[in-house]
C-alpha positions as protocol buffer text, in pm:
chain_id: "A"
residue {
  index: 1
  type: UNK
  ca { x: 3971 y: 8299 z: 6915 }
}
residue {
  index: 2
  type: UNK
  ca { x: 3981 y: 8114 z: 6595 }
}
residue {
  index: 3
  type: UNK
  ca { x: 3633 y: 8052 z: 6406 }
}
residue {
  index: 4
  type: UNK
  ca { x: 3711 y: 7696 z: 6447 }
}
residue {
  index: 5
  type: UNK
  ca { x: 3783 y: 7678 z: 6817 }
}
residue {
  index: 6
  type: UNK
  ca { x: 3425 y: 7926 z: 6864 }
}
residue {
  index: 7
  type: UNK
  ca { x: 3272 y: 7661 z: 6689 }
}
residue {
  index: 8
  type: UNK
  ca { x: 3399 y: 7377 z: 6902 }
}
residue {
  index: 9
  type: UNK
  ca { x: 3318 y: 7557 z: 7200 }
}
residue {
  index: 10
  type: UNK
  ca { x: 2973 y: 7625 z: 7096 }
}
residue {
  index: 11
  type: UNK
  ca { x: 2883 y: 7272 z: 6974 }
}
residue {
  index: 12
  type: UNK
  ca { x: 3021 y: 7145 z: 7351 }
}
residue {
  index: 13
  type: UNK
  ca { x: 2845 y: 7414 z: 7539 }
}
residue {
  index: 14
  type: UNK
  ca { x: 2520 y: 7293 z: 7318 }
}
residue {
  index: 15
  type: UNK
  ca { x: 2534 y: 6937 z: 7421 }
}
residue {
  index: 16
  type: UNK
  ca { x: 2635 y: 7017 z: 7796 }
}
residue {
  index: 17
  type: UNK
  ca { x: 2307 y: 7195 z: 7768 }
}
residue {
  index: 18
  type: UNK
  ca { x: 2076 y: 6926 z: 7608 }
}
residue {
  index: 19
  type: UNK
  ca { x: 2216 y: 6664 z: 7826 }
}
residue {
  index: 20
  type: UNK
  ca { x: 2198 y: 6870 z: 8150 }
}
residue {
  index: 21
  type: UNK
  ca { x: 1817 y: 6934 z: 8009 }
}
residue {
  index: 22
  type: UNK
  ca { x: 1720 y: 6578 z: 7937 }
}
residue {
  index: 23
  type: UNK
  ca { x: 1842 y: 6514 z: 8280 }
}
residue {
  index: 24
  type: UNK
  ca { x: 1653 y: 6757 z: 8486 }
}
residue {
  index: 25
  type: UNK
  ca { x: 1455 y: 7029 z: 8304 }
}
residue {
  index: 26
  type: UNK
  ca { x: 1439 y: 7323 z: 8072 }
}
residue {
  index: 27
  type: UNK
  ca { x: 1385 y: 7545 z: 8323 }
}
residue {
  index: 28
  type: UNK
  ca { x: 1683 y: 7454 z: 8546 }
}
residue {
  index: 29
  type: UNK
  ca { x: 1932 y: 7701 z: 8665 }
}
residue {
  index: 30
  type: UNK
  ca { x: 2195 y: 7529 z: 8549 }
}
residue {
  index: 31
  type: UNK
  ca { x: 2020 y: 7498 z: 8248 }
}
residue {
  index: 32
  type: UNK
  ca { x: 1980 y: 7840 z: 8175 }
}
residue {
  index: 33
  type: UNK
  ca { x: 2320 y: 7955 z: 8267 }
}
residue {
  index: 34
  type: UNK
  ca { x: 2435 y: 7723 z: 7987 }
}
residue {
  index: 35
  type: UNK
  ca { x: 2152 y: 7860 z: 7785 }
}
residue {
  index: 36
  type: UNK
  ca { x: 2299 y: 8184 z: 7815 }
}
residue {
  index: 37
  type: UNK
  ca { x: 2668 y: 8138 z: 7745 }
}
residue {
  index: 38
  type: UNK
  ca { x: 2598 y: 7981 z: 7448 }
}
residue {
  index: 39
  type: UNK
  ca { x: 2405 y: 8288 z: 7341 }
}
residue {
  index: 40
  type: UNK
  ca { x: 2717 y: 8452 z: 7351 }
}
residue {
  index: 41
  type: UNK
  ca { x: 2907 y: 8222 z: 7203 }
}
residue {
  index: 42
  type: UNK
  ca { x: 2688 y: 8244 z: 6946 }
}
residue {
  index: 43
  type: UNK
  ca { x: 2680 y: 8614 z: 6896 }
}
residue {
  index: 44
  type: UNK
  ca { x: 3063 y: 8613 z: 6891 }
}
residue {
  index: 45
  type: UNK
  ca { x: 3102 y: 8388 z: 6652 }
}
residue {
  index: 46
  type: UNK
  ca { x: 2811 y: 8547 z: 6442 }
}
residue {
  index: 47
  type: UNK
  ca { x: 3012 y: 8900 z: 6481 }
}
residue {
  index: 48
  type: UNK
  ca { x: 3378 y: 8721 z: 6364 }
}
residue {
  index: 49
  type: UNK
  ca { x: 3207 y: 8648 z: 6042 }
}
């Protein structure tokens, strides 16, 4: 995947998360779940560099 397209993906997953989380709570499943994929996204795109 193209740095670009990582970075796209991360900054959605990130908002999905914050709005999900201003919506219902921090400690939501859902909320987590999103938590966590963005961890990877992040470490991905952290190892591309």
């Amino acid at each position: 995947m193209q740095l670009t397209n990582l970075w796209n993906e991360i900054e959605n997953c990130r908002y999905e998360m914050i709005s999900l989380a201003m919506k219902t709570s921090l400690s939501d499943i859902k909320v987590i779940e999103i938590s966590k994929k963005l961890d990877e996204l992040l470490n991905e795109y952290d190892d591309s560099k």
